[in-house]
C-alpha positions as CSV (number, residue, x, y, z in Angstrom):
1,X,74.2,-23.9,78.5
2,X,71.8,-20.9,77.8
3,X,69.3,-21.2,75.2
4,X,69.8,-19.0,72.1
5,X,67.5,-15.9,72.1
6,X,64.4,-16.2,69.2
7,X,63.5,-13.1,66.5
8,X,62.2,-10.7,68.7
9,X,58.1,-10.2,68.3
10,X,56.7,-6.8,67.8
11,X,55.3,-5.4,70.5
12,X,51.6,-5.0,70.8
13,X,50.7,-2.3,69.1
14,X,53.6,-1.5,67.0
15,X,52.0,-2.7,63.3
16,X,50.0,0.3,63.7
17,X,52.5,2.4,63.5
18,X,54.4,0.9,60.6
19,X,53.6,3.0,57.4
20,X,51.9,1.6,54.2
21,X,54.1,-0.3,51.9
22,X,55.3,0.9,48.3
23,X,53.0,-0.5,45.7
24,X,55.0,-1.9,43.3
25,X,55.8,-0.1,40.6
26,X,54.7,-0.6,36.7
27,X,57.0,-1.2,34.8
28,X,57.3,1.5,31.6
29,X,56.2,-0.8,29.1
30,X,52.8,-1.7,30.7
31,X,52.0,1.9,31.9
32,X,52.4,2.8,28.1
33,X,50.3,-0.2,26.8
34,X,47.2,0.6,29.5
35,X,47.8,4.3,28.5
36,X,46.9,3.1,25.0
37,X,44.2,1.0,25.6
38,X,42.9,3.7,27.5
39,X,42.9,5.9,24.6
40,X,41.6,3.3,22.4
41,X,38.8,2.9,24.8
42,X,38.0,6.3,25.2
43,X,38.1,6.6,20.9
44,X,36.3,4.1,20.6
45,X,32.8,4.9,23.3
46,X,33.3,8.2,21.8
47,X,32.6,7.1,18.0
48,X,29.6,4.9,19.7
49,X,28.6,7.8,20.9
50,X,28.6,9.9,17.4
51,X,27.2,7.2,15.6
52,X,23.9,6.2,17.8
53,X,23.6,10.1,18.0
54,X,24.0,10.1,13.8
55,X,21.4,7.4,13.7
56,X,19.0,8.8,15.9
57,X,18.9,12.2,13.9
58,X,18.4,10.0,10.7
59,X,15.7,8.5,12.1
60,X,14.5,11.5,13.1
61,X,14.6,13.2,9.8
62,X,12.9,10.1,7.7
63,X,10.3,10.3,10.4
64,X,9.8,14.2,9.9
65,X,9.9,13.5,5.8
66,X,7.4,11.0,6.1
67,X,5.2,12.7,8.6
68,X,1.6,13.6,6.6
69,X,1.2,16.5,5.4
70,X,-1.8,19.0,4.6
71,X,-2.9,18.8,0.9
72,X,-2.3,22.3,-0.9
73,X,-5.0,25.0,-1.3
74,X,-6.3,24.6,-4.6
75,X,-9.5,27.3,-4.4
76,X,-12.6,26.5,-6.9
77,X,-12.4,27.5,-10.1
78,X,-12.7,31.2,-11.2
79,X,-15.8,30.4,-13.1
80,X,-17.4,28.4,-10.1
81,X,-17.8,31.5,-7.8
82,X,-17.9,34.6,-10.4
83,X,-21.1,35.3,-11.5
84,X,-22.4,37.8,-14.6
85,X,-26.1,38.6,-14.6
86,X,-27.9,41.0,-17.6
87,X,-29.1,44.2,-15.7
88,X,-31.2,46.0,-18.7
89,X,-30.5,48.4,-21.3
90,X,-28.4,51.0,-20.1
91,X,-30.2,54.4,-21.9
92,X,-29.9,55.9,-25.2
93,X,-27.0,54.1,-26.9
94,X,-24.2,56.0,-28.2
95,X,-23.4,57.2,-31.9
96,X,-22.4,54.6,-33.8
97,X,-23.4,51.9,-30.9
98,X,-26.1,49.6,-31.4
99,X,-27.0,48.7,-28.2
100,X,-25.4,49.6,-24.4
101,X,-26.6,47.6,-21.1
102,X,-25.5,46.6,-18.1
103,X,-24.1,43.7,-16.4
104,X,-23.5,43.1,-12.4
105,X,-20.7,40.9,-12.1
106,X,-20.0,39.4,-8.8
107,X,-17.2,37.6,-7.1
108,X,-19.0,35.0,-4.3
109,X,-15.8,33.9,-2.4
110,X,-11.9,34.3,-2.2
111,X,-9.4,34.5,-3.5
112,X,-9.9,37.8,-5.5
113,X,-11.0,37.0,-9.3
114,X,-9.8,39.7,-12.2
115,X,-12.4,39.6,-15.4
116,X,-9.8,40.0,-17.5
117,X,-11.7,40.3,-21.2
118,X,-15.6,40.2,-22.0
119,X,-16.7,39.9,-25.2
120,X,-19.5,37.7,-27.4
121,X,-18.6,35.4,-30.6
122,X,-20.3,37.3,-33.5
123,X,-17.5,38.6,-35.3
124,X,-20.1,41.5,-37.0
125,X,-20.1,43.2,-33.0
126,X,-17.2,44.9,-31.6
127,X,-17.6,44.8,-27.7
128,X,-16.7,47.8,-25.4
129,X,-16.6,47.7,-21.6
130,X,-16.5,50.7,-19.2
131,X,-14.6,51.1,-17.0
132,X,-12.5,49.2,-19.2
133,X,-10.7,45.8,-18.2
134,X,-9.3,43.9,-16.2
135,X,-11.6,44.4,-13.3
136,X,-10.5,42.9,-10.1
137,X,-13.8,41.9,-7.6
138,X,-13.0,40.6,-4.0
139,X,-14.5,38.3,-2.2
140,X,-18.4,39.2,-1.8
141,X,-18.0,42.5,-4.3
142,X,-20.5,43.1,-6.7
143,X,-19.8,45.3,-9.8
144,X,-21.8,46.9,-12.4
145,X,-20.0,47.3,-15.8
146,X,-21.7,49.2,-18.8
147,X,-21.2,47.1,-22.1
148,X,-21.3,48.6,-25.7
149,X,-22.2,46.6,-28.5
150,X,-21.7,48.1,-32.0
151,X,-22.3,46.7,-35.3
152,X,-19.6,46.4,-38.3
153,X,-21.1,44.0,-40.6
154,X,-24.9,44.2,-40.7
155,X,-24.9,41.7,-43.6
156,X,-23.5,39.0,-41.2
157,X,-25.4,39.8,-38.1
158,X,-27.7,37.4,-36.7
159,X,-30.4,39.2,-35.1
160,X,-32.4,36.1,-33.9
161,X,-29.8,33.9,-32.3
162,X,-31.8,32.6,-29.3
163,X,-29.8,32.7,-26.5
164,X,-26.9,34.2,-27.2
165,X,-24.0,34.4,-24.5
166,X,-21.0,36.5,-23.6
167,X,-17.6,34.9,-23.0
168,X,-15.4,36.1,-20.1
169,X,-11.6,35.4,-19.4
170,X,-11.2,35.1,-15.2
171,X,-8.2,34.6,-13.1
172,X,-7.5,34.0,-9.8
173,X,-3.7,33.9,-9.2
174,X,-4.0,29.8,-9.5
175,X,-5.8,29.5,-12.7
176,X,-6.9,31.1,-15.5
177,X,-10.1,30.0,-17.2
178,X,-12.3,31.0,-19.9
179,X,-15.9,30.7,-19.9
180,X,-19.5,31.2,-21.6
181,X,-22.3,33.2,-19.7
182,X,-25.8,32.9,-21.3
183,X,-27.7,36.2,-19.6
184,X,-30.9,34.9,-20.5
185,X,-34.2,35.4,-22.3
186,X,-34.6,39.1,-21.8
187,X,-30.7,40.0,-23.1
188,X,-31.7,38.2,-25.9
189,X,-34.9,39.9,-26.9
190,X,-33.2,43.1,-26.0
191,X,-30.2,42.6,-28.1
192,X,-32.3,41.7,-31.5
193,X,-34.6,44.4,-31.2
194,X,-31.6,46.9,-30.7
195,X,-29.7,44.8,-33.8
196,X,-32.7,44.9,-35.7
197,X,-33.0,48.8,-35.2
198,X,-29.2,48.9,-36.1
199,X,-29.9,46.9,-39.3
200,X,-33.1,47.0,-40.5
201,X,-34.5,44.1,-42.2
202,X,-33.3,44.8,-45.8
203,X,-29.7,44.7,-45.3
204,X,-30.6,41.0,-46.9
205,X,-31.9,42.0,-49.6
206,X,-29.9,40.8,-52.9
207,X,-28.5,43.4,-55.1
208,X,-30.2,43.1,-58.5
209,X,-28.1,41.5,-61.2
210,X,-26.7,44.1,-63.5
211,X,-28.6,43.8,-67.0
């Protein structure tokens, strides 16, 4: 009796030649689900993405608000670099003047300073300045202005007032400020002896009582 013949082994070799098996196929329903996940995923590092780039630029911009910043330019005030100083009489005064001088004004540093009015407190003088106002000085200038003083109340003028002063208005394009310049002893005695010539000495005296 022959023996039965066995499953025939491959011959050596003959794997190799055998091609690559199908991978099993996904079934619709998965593919679909992993397709969505996919999608999710991809919605999802793409939000983390937006929102650590949102915070980042909010942090950025608190750190720029808060950052220190340079305290504004606030320049002196007008009156703390203008200067007026009493530079004599200024010749014969005019008809009708009582007394005309001269007084350098002078702007020490910036910004540029405009004298805007100049005048004294005696309401018995009328001021005049040529070249008439405003006057703008720039930094470092030096000006001379002629001032006219005339009288239109000798009954109420005080001759001997000590030191009297002259008041200015100044601005600088910050501030405005106005502001009392006593020119000294010699503007003084200059100004009551031409007040004194302007109004001699018995513009006081009382008008007799009619009989």
């Amino acid at each position: 009796m022959s023996a039965g013949i066995g499953p025939v082994e491959p011959g050596e070799g003959t794997e190799a030649h055998e091609g690559p098996r199908p991978a099993p196929r996904t079934p619709p329903a998965v593919r679909r689900v992993r397709e969505a996940y996919e999608g999710h995923r991809r919605a999802v590092l793409a939000l983390g993405a937006l929102t650590c780039a949102s915070a980042v630029i909010a942090g950025g911009a608190a750190l720029y608000a808060a950052r220190p910043r340079p305290a504004p330019y606030t320049p002196p005030a007008p009156s703390q670099v203008f200067s007026l100083a009493y530079a004599g009489p200024a010749g014969q005064a005019p008809s009708g003047t009582a007394f005309t001088f001269t007084v350098r004004v002078r702007a020490a540093s910036g910004p540029a300073i405009t004298l805007e009015r100049l005048t004294q407190p005696s309401r018995a003088l009328e001021v005049e300045v040529q070249p008439p106002l405003p006057a703008t000085l720039a930094p470092g200038e030096a000006r001379d202005l002629a001032v006219r003083i005339r009288v239109t109340d000798c009954v109420h003028v005080a001759r001997n007032s000590g030191l009297p002063f002259l008041e200015v208005t100044l601005s600088n394009g910050f501030e405005k400020e106005d502001h009392s310049y006593i020119p000294g002893d010699r503007y003084a005695t200059d100004l009551s002896t031409a007040l004194t010539r302007a109004c001699p000495e018995d513009r006081d005296a009382s008008t007799p009582a009619p009989s």
